[in-house]
C-alpha positions in Angstrom: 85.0 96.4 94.3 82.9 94.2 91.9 86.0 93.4 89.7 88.5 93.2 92.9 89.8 89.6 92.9 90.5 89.5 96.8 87.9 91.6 97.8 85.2 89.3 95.7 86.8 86.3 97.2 86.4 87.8 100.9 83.4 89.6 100.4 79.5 88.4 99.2 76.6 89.7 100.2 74.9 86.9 102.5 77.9 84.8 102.8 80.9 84.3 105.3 84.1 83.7 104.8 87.0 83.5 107.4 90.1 84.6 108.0 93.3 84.7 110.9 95.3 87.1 112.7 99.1 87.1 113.0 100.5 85.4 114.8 98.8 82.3 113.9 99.9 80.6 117.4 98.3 80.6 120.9 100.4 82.9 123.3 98.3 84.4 125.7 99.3 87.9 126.9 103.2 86.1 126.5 105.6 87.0 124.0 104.8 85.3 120.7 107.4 83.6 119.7 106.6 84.5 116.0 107.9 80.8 114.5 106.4 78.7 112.1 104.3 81.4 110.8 105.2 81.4 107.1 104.2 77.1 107.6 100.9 78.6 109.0 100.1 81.1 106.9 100.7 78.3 103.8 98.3 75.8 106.0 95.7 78.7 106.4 95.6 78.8 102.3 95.5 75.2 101.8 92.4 75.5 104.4 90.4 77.6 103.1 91.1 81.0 104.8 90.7 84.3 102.7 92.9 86.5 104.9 95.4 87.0 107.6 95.5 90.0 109.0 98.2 92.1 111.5 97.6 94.6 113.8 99.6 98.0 113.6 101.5 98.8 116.6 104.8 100.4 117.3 105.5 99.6 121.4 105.0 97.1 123.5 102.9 98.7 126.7 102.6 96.2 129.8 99.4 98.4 131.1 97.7 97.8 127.8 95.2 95.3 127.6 96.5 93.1 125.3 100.6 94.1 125.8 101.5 91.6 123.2 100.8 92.9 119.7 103.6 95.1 120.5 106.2 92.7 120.3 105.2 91.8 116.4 106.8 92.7 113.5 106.0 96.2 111.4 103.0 95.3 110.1 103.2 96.1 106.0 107.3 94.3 105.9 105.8 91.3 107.4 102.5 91.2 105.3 104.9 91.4 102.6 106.9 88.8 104.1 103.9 86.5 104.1 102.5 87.6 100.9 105.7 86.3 99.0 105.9 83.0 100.6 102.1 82.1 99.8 99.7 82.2 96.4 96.4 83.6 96.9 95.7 84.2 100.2 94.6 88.3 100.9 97.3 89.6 103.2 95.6 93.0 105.6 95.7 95.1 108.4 93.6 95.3 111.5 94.3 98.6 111.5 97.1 100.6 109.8 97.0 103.5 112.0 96.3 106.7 109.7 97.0 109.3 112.6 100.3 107.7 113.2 101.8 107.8 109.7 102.0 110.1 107.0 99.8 109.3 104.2 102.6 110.1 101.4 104.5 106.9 102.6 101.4 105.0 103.7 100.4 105.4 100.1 103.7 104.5 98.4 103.9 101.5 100.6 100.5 100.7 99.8 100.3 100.7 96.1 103.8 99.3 96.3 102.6 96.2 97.8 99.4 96.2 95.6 101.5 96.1 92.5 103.6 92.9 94.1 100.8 91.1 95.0 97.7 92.2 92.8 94.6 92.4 94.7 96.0 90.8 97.6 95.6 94.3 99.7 93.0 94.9 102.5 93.7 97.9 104.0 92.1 98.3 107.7 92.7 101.7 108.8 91.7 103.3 112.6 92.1 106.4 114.6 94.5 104.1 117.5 94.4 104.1 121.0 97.6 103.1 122.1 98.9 106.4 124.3 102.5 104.9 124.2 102.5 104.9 120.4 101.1 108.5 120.3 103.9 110.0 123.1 106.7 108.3 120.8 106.0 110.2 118.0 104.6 113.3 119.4 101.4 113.2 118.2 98.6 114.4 120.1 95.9 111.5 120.8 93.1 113.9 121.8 93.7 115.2 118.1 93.9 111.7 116.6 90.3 112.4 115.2 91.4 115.4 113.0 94.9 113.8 112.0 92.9 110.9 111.0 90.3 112.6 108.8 93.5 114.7 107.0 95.7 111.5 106.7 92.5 109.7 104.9 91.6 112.5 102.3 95.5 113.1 102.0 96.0 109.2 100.9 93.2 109.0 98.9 94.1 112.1 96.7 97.7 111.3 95.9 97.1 107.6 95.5 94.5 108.3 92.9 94.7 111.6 91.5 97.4 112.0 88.5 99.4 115.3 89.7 97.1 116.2 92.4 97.6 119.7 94.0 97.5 118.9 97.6 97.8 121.6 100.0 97.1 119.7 103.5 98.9 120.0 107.0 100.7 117.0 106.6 102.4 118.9 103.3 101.8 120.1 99.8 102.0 118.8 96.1 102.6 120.6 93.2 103.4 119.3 89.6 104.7 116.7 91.5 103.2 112.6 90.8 102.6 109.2 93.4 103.9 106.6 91.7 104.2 103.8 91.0 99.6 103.7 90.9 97.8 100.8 91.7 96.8 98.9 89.3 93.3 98.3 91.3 91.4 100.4 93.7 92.6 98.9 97.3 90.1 98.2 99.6 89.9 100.2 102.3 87.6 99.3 105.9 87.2 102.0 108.8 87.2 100.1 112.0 85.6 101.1 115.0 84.3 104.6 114.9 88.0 106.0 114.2 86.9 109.1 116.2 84.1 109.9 113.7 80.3 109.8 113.5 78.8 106.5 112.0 77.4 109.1 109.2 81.2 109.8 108.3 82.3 106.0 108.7 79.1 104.8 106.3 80.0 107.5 103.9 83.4 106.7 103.4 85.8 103.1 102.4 84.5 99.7 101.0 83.4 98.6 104.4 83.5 98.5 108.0 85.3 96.8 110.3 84.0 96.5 113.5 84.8 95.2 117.5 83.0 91.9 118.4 79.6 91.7 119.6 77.3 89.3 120.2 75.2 88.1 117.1 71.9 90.0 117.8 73.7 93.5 119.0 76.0 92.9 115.6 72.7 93.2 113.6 71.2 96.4 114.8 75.2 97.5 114.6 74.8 96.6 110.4 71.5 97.4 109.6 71.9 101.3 111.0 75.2 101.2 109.3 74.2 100.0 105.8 70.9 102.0 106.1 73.2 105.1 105.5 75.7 103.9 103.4 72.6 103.5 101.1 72.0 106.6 101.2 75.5 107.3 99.8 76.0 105.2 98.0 72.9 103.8 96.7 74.2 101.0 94.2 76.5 99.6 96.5 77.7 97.2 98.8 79.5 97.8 102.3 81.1 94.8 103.8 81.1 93.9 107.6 83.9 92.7 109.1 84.9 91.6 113.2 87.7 90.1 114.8 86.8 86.8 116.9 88.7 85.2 120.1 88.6 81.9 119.9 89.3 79.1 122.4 88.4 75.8 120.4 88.2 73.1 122.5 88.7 69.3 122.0 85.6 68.4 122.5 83.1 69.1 119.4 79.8 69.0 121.7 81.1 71.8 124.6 78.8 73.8 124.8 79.8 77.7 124.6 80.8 80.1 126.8 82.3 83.7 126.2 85.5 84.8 126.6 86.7 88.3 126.5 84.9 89.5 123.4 84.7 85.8 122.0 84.3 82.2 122.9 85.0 79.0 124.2 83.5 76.4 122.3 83.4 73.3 120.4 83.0 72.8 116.9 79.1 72.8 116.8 78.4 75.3 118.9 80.5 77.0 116.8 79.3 76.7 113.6 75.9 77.3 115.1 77.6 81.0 116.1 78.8 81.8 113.3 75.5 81.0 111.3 73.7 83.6 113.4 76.8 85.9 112.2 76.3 85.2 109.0 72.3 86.1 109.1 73.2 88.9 111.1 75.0 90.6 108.0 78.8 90.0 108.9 80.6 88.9 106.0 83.8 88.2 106.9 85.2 86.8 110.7 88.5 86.2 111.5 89.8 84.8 114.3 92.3 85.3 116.8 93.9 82.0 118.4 96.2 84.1 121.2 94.1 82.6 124.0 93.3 78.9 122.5 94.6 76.2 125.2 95.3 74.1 121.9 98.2 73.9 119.6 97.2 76.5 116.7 98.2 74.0 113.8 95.3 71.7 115.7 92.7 74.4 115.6 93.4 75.7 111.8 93.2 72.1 110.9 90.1 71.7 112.7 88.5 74.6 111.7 89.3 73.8 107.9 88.0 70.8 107.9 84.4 70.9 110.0 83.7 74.4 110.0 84.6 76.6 106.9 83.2 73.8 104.7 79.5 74.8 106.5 79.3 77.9 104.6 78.7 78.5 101.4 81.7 81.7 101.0 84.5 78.9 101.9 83.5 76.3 99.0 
């Protein structure tokens, strides 16, 4: 991933860089009302972000913690949709859900996107947990381990491989080709454990995406995890990645105070958090402004001006 524009941009060993999730607006457990976001999206550029990123789900399910992602659009149309009304800015998914799809069309979607937007792809992938999503399409979710592990080794193969022979449950190739290829290797992050073993998850993809913790439980989470991917791979580097709730409030000297899996803070409490992120080994945060009391423009502004300019990956 040394010569991958987008991943290079995102990722550095010992630096942090920061990105948002869509939709860029503060919405509670509400409906998002999904405007403004390409005007967002374009102010998150012009601010310094690296990434947005969109969650995969197909239903909206009111006894599901966070009922809301639901209501978004399809996850790879609307990266798309952002992708082609901005420059630079990496467009990725937090997660595609492998056991959900079939890894013939996740892969032509996927290198079809990579060849519109060059090295613009970051590929999030998971096991799910949404029940509701896994009754819909008749998948089993106490299998969703297997079906993932298939779906990943499926993808891989026919997006690389030139006429792969693929003999898989989810089907079988013969003389037959993927194309269009991408042009770059897409980089790909497990998140969570995706129903593996953290041996499996350090093994395989360009990095790890993980839930949020707090600063000190992140690093014994990193340092276990690139211990074996060194193993594997001795001459390379895994990326960390987390999600981060944010509530960012008016004034800069609040002290903090968590939030379900994030915080309530003001600007230099903030910055002081995300420094012992960054010294933890997490290279890349972004956040997620659903339950900020402030209007979203405010915060992205904010956070572009007195925060990102703090670290050394944002300059």
């Amino acid at each position: 991933m040394k010569k991958h524009t987008g991943f290079k941009k995102m990722v550095e060993p010992g630096q942090l860089t920061f990105g948002l999730s869509i939709p860029i607006e503060n919405y509670g457990n509400q409906s998002p009302h999904m405007e403004d976001q390409i005007e967002m999206a374009q102010l998150a550029e012009q601010q310094g972000f690296t990434s947005l990123w969109l969650q995969d789900v197909l239903l909206e399910d009111p006894t599901f913690e966070d009922p809301a992602t639901g209501q978004i659009f399809d996850s790879f149309i609307y990266l798309t949709y952002l992708a082609s009304h901005t420059h630079s800015i990496n467009v990725g998914t937090a997660a595609t859900v492998f056991s959900l799809r079939h890894p013939l069309r996740t892969a032509k979607e996927a290198a079809s996107i990579e060849r519109l937007f060059p090295e613009r792809l970051m590929l999030g992938i998971s096991s799910g947990d949404r029940r509701k999503d896994f009754s819909g399409l008749n998948i089993p979710i106490m299998e969703r381990g297997q079906w993932f592990r298939d779906a990943f080794h499926y993808f891989q193969q026919v997006l690389y491989e030139e006429f792969p022979t693929i003999d898989s449950p989810f089907g079988k190739i013969d003389k037959a080709n993927l194309v269009p290829k991408p042009t770059k290797e897409i980089p790909l992050f497990l998140t969570g454990y995706a129903q593996q073993t953290l041996d499996w998850v350090a093994r395989h993809g360009d990095g790890w995406m993980f839930y949020p913790q707090r600063p000190e439980q992140q690093r014994e989470t990193i340092t276990k995890y690139r211990k074996l991917a060194k193993s594997y791979s001795p001459d390379s580097f895994r990326a960390f990645l987390m999600p981060l709730p944010l509530d960012l409030t008016e004034d800069p000297d609040y002290s903090y105070e968590k939030i379900p899996a994030g915080y309530r803070t003001g600007r230099n409490d903030l910055i002081n958090i995300l420094t012992e992120y960054q010294d933890a080994g997490v290279n890349h945060i972004f956040f997620n402004l659903a339950q900020s009391r402030r209007p979203a423009k405010e915060v992205v502004e904010e956070l572009g001006k007195y925060v990102l300019p703090h670290f050394h990956g944002n300059n």
